[in-house]
N, C-alpha and C positions, 0 to 999 in steps of 0.2 A: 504493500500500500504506500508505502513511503517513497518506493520508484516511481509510482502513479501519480502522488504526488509533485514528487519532481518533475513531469514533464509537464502538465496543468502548469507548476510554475515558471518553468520554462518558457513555454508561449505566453504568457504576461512579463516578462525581465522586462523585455526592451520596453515596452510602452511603463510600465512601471517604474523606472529609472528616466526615460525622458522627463515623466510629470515630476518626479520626484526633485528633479534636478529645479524645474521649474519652480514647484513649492517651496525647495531651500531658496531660491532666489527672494521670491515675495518673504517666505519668512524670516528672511536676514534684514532686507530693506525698512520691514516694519519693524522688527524687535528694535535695530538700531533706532531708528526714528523715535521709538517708545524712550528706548535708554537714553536716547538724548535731549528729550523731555525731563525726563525722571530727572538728571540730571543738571539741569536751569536755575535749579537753587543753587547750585554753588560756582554760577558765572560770575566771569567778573563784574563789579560795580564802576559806573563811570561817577569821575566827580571832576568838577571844572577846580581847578586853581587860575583864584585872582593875585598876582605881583604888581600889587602897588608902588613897589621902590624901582622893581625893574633894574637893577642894578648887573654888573657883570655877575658879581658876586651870588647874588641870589638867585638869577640863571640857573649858575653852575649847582648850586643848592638845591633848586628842586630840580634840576636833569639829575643829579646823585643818587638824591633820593627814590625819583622814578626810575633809575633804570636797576636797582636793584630788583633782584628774583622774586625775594615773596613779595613785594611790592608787587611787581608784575602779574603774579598767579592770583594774585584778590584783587586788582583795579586797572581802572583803565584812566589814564590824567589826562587832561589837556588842560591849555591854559588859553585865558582869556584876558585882555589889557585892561576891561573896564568893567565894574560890579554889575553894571545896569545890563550889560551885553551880560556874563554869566548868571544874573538872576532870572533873564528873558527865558535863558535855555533850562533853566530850572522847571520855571512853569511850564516850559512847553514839554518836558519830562526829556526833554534831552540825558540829561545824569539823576543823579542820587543823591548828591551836594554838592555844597559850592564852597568853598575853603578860601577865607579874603586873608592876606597877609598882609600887615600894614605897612605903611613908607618909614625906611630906616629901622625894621627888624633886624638886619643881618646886625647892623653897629650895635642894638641894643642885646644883640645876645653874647656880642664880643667884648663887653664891658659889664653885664651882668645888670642892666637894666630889666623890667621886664616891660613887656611889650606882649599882648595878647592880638591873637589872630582871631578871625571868627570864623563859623561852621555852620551855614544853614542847610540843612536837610529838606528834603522833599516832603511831601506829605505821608507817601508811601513806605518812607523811610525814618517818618517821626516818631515809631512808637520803637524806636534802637536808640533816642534821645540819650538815655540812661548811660546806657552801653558807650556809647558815641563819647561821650561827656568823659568817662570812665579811664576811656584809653587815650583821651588826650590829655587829661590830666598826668595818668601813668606818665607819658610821654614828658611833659613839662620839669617834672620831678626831674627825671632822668636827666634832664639837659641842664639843670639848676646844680644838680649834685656834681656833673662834672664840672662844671663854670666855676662852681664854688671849691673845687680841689684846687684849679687852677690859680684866682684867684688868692687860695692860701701861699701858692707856693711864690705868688708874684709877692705879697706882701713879708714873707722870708726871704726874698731878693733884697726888697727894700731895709729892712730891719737891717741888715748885713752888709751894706751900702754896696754891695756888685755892683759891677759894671754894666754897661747900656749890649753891649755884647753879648753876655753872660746872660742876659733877662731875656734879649732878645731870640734867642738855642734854645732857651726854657720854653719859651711860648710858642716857637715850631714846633718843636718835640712832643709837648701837652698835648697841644690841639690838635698834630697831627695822630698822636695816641688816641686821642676822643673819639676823633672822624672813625679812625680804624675801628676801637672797640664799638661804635653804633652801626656800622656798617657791613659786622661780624657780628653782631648780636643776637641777629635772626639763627643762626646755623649755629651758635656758639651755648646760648640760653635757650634753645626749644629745641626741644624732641618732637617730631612729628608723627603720629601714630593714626593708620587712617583707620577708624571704626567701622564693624560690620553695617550692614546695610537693614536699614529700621528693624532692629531685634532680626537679624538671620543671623545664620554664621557667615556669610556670602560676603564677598566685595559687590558694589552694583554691578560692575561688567557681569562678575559670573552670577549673579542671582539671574537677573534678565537670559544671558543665555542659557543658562537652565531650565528655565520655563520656556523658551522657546524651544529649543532642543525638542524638549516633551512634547509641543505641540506638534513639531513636524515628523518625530516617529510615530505619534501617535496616529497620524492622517496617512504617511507615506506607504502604511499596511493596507489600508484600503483600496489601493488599487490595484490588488490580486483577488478578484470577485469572481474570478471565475473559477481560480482554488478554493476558495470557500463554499460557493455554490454546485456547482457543475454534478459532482456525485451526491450531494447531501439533498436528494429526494427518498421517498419511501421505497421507492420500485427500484432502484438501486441501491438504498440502503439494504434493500431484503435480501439482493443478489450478492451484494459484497458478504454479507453474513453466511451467506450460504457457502459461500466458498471459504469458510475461516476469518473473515477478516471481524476482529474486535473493534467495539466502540474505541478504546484507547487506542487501536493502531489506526482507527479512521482519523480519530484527530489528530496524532501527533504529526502527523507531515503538513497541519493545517496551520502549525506554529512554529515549527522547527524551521520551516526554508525562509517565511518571511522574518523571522528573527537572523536567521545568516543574511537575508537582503541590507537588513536592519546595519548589521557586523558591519559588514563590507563599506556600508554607505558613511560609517563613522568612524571611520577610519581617514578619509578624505576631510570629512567634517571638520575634526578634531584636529587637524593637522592645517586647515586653513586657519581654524579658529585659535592655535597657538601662535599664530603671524601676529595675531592683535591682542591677547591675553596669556594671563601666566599659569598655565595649566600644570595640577599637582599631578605630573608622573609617576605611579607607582603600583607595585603589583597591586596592593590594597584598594587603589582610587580604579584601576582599571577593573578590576574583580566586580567591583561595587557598581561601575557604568554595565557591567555587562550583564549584570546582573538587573538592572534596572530595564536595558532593552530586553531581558526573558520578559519581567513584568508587563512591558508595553505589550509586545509580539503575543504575548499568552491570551490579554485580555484585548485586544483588539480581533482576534480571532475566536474567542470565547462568544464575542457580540453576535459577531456577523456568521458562525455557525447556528448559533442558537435561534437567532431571528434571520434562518435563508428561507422559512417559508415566506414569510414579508418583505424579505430584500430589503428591511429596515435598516441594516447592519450600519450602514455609511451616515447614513442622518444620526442614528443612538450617539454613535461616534463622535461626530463632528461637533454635535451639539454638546457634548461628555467636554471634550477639548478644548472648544471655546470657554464653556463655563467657567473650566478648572483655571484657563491663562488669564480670563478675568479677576477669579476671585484671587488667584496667586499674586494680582498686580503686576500682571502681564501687560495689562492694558491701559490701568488707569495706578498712577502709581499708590505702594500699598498704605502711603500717608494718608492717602487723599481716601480711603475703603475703612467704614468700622472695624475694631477690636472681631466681631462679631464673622464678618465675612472672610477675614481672614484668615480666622479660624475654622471655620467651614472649606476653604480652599486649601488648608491641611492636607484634610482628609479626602479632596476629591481625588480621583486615580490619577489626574495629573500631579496632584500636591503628594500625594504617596509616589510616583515615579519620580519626580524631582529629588526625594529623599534618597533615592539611591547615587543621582550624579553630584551630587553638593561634595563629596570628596576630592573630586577630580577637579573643582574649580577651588580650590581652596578652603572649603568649610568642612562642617562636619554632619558624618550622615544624620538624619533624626531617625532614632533608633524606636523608637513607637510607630511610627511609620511603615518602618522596615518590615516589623513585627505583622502589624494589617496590613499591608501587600502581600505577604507571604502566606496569610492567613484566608485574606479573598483569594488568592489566586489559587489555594490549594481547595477553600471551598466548592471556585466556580467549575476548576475541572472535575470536582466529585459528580456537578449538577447536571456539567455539558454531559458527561459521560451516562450518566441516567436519562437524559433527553432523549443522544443518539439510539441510546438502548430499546427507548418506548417507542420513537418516532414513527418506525414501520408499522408496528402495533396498532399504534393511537392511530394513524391515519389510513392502516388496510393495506398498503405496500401493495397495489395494485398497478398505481398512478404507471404511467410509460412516459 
């Protein structure tokens, strides 16, 4: 039966592999477009800088400071010559803020004057007021505390009557020390640590392509309809019976070949999808993806046996896989989805299939998960195999 099988599959590969290919296309197109949504919270912010002194100096002071790296990863600057022109683009939602520096800041931070700048915010960005206030102040500190080391050490110049030379070395050396340690400070005082992605173990890249994944194994089995269907009537179910063949050897070639289809096609997958993510290599993560394609292969053939008097097998499906890539925040990201439904997309057979590939993207399996997949899967083949068993029965095994 299993040869019989094979040749049923055989004469579906090619057309099965063309759509497939197709289907990974649209599915890659979308997932990305989804992930780079999901992802919009953490673009950059534009804010205008106003230089009211406009001097060389203060130029070179905010080109310093913006071309610095984490500068660069959290904003985007421009600058504007007049308050009235950056507060126009404010309202019209050009930026985020507006940052006025006032005339003759540089002199008064090089003499320990103080000299305050200002920061209005957009409206959409006003309830970070707090926040905003917070780390400029931080910031303020910072610049007082070194002015004021410096200044100590200019007034033990003086105490000591040194020479104009001698103060003069001090005060490169200082400042140029200052500059370096703020401009080191970022890499030097923070650890950056990027957090899983809303309560998963997952980075965003791999939570997204996981759920995607799922959806396109899940759909790419459906287009062997004619090994699912072709011998699963009465009048041939009676006939293979008669000749030996068991409900369990009728099915197993129903999920064994589309699950090698499954193999084969992610193998390619996973080797494009390493060009752009950092996939965990390991016997363990591989065990676990392949394990998870038995799951898909098992129950995507489990449907469409069960319901081939309906030929329902493709809608059950498709509608199963949509549902699951929604509720998993597939679709809509899972901030934006109650506590409630995405708890529900756990357990749908997409959200239990994804439990087996989270290895392989860098997380860790959910192991209750594991547990009810292994548990449906073992039930449903108890069920299909009593189906196949009555079917002739139930339905007279007449039919031709």
């Amino acid at each position: 039966m299993l040869r019989r099988d094979g040749i049923l599959f055989r004469r579906g590969v090619i057309p099965a592999l063309v759509l497939s290919v197709l289907l990974a296309a649209a599915a890659a197109g979308a997932g990305f477009s989804v992930l780079k949504s999901a992802g919009e919270g953490a673009a950059r912010a534009a804010i205008v800088v106003v230089d009211e002194e406009n001097s060389l100096f203060s130029r070179v002071a905010i080109s310093t400071v913006e071309a610095q790296p984490y500068i660069q990863s959290v904003l985007t600057v421009d600058t504007e010559r007049s308050e009235e022109k950056a507060l126009a683009r404010l309202e019209a939602g050009d930026c985020a803020a507006v940052i006025i520096l006032p005339e003759g800041y540089v002199n008064d931070i090089s003499v320990g004057r103080e000299g305050k700048g200002r920061i209005i915010l957009s409206e959409a960005a006003a309830a970070s007021a707090d926040i905003v206030a917070s780390v400029a102040l931080f910031g303020e500190r910072l610049l007082a505390a070194g002015q004021y080391g410096v200044f100590v050490g200019q007034e033990l110049i003086w105490s000591r009557g040194l020479d104009a030379e001698f103060e003069k070395n001090y005060l490169l050396k200082s400042n140029s020390g200052l500059i370096d340690a703020a401009l080191s400070l970022y890499d030097e005082a923070f650890t950056v640590e990027v957090t899983p992605y809303d309560g998963t173990s997952l980075p965003l890249a791999g939570y997204y392509a996981a759920a995607w994944l799922v959806l396109f194994f899940l759909l790419c089995g459906l287009f062997f309809t004619g090994l699912y269907l072709t011998d699963n009537k009465p009048a041939m179910l009676t006939r293979l019976y008669a000749l030996g063949v068991r409900p369990s050897g009728f099915f197993r070639g129903k999920w064994l070949w589309p699950l090698a289809f499954r193999a084969v096609l992610s193998a390619g997958i996973l080797f494009g999808l390493s060009r752009f993510l950092q996939l965990t290599l390991s016997v363990y993560s591989l065990l676990m993806f392949l394990l998870g394609l038995g799951f898909i292969s098992h129950f995507v053939s489990v449907v469409c046996v069960l319901t081939a008097d309906r030929s329902a097998g493709f809608g059950i499906v498709t509608a199963l896989a949509a549902a699951g890539l929604f509720l998993a925040g597939g679709l809509v990201p899972r901030s934006m989805l109650s506590r409630t439904l995405v708890g529900i997309g756990r357990f749908t057979p997409s959200g239990l299939a994804a439990s087996f590939f989270a290895p392989l993207f860098g997380g860790k399996a959910d192991w209750l998960c594991v547990g009810l997949a292994l548990l449906l899967a073992a039930a449903l083949h108890f069920w299909t195999l009593r189906v196949l068993a009555m079917r002739p029965v139930r339905e007279g095994g007449d039919e031709e």
